[in-house]
C-alpha beads as a LAMMPS data file, in Angstrom:
LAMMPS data file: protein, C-alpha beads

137 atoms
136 bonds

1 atom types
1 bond types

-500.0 500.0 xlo xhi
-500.0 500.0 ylo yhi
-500.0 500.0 zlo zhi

Masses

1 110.0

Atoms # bond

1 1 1 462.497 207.677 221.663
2 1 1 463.123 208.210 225.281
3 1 1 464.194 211.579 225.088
4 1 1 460.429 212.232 223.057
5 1 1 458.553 210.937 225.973
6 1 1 460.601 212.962 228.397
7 1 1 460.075 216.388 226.580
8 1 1 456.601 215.032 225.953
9 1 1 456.318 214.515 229.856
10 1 1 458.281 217.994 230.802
11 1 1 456.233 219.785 228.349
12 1 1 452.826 218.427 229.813
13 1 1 454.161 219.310 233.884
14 1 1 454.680 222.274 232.521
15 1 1 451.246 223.655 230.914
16 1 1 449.692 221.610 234.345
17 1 1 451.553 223.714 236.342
18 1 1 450.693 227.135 234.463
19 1 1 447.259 226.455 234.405
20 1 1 446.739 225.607 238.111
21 1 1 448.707 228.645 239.182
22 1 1 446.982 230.846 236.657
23 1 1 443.650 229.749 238.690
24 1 1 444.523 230.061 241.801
25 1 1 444.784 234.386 241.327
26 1 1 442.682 235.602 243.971
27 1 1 439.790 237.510 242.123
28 1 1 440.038 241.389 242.447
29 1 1 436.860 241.755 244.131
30 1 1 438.305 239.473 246.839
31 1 1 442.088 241.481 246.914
32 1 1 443.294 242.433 250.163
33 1 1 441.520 245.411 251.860
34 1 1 438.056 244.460 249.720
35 1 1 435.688 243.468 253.032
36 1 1 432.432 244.322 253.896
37 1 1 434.013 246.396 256.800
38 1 1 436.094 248.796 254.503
39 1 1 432.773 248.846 252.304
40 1 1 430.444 249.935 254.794
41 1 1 433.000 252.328 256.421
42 1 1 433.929 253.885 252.563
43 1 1 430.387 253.888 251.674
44 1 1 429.475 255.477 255.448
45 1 1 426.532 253.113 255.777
46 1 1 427.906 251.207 259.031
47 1 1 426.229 253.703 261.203
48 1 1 423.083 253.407 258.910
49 1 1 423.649 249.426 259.438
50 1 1 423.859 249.876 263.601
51 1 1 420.947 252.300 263.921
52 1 1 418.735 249.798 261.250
53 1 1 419.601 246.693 263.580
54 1 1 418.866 248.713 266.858
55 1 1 415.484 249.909 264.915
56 1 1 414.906 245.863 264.046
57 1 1 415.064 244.979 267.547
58 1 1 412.776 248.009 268.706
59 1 1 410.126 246.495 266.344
60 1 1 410.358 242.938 267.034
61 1 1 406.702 243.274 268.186
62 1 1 405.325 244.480 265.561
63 1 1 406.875 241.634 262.936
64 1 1 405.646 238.758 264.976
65 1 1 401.897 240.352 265.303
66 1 1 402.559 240.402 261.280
67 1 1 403.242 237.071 261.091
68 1 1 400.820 235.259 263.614
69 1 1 397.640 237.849 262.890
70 1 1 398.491 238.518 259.212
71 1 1 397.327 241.924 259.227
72 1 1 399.830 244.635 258.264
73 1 1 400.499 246.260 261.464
74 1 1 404.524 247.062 260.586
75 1 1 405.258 250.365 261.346
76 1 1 406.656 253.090 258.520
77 1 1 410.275 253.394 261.076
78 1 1 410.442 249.842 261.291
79 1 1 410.370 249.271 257.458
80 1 1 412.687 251.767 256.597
81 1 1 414.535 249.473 258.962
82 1 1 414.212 246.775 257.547
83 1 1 414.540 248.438 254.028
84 1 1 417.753 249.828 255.190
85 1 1 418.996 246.308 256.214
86 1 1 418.130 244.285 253.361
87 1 1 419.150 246.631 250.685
88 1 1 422.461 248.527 252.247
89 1 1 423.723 246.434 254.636
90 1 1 423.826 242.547 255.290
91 1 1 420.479 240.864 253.481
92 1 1 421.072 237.733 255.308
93 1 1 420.730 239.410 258.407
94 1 1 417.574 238.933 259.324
95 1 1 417.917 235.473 258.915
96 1 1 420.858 235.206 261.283
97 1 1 418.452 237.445 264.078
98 1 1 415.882 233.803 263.983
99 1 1 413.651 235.000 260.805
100 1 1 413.709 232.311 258.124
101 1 1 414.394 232.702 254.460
102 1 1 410.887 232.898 253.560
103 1 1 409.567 235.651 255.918
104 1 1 412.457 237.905 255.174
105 1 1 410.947 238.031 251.812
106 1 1 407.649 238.440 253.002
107 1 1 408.942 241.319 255.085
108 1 1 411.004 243.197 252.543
109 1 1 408.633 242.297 250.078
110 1 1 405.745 243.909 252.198
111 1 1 408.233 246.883 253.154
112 1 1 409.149 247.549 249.761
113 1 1 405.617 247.835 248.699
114 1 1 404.756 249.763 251.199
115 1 1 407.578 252.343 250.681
116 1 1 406.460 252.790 246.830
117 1 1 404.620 256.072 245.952
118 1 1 400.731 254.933 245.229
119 1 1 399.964 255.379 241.701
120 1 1 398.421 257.975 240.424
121 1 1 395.011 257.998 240.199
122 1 1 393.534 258.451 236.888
123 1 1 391.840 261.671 236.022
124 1 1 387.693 261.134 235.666
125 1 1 386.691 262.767 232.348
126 1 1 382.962 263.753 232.327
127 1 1 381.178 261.827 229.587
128 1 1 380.926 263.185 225.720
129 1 1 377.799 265.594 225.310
130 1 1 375.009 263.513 223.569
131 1 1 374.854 263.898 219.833
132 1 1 371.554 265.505 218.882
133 1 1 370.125 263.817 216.111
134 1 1 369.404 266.238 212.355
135 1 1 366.019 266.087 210.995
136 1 1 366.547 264.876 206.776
137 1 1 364.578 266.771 204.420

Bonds

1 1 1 2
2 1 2 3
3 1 3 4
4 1 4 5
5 1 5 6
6 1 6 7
7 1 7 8
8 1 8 9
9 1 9 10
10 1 10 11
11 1 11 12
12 1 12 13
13 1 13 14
14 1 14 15
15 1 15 16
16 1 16 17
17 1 17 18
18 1 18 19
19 1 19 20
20 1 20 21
21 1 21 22
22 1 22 23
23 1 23 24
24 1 24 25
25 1 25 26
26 1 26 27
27 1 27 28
28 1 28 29
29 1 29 30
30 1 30 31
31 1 31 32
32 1 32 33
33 1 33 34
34 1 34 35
35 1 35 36
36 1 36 37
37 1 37 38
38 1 38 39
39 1 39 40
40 1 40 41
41 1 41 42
42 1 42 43
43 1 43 44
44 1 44 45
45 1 45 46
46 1 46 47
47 1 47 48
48 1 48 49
49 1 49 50
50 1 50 51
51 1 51 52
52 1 52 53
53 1 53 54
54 1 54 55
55 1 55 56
56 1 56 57
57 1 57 58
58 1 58 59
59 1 59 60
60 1 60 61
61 1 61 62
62 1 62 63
63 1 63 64
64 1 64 65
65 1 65 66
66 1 66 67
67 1 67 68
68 1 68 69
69 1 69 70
70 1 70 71
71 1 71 72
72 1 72 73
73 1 73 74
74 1 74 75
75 1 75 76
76 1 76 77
77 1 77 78
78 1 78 79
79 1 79 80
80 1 80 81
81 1 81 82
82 1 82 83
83 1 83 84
84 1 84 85
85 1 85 86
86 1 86 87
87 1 87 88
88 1 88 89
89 1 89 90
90 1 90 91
91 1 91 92
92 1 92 93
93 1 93 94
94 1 94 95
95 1 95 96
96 1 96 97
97 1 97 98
98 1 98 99
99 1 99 100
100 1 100 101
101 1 101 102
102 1 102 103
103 1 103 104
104 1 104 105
105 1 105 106
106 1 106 107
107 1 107 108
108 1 108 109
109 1 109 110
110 1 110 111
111 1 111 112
112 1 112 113
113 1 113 114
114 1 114 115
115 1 115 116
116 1 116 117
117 1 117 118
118 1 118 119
119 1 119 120
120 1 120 121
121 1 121 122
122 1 122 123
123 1 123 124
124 1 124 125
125 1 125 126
126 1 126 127
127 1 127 128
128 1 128 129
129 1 129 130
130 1 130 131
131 1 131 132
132 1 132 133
133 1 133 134
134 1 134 135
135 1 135 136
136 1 136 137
C-alpha cells in the first residue's frame, strides 16, 4: 500500500514538474536577439523613427493650437510625423513625450484622415430628355 502512494506521489512530482518547465519556454517572438532595436535597425526605420521624433518636437506648436482652439491647424510634415510614429515606430510614444492616451488618438486619428485620398466625386449626369407625349387616334 505504501509503495502505491509513493509511485502515486513520484508519478504526480513528476507531470508537476513537466508541466511547469514546459511553460516556462520563452516564446519565439521574445528569443534572444528579437528587440525593438534589431527590428527597427533590420527593418531600416530607426532613422525614419529619429527624424519623425525631431519632426514631433518641431511641431509642438501646432498640436497644442489643435488642442486648445480646436481648429485643424496641423501641418501636412507634422502628420506624416506623427503618422510615421504611431504606425512604424513606438505608438506609445507620444504618450511618453506628455500627450495622453486620448489625444494621441485624436491626433493620429485626425492625421490619418487627413492623409486619405478624398473620394471621388461623383460624376453629374444631365437629366433624361422629357418624354413627348403621342397623340391616340
Amino acid at each position: 500500500m505504501a509503495l502505491k502512494v509513493m509511485l502515486l506521489l513520484l508519478a504526480t512530482t513528476s507531470c508537476m514538474a513537466c508541466t511547469t518547465s514546459a511553460s516556462s519556454e520563452v516564446p519565439q517572438e521574445l528569443a534572444a536577439g528579437y528587440n525593438l532595436t534589431a527590428r527597427l535597425v533590420a527593418t531600416g526605420t530607426i532613422g525614419n523613427c529619429l527624424n519623425a521624433l525631431t519632426e514631433i518636437k518641431s511641431c509642438t506648436n501646432e498640436i497644442v493650437v489643435f488642442f486648445t482652439n480646436g481648429t485643424a491647424d496641423i501641418g501636412a510634415p507634422c502628420c506624416k510625423a506623427i503618422g510615421i510614429m504611431t504606425h512604424q515606430c513606438w505608438p506609445a510614444m507620444l504618450t511618453a513625450l506628455g500627450f495622453t492616451a486620448d489625444e494621441c488618438n485624436i491626433l493620429r486619428g485626425y492625421c490619418d484622415a487627413s492623409s486619405a485620398s478624398p473620394a471621388p466625386s461623383p460624376s453629374v449626369q444631365p437629366p433624361p430628355p422629357p418624354v413627348k407625349a403621342r397623340k391616340t387616334v
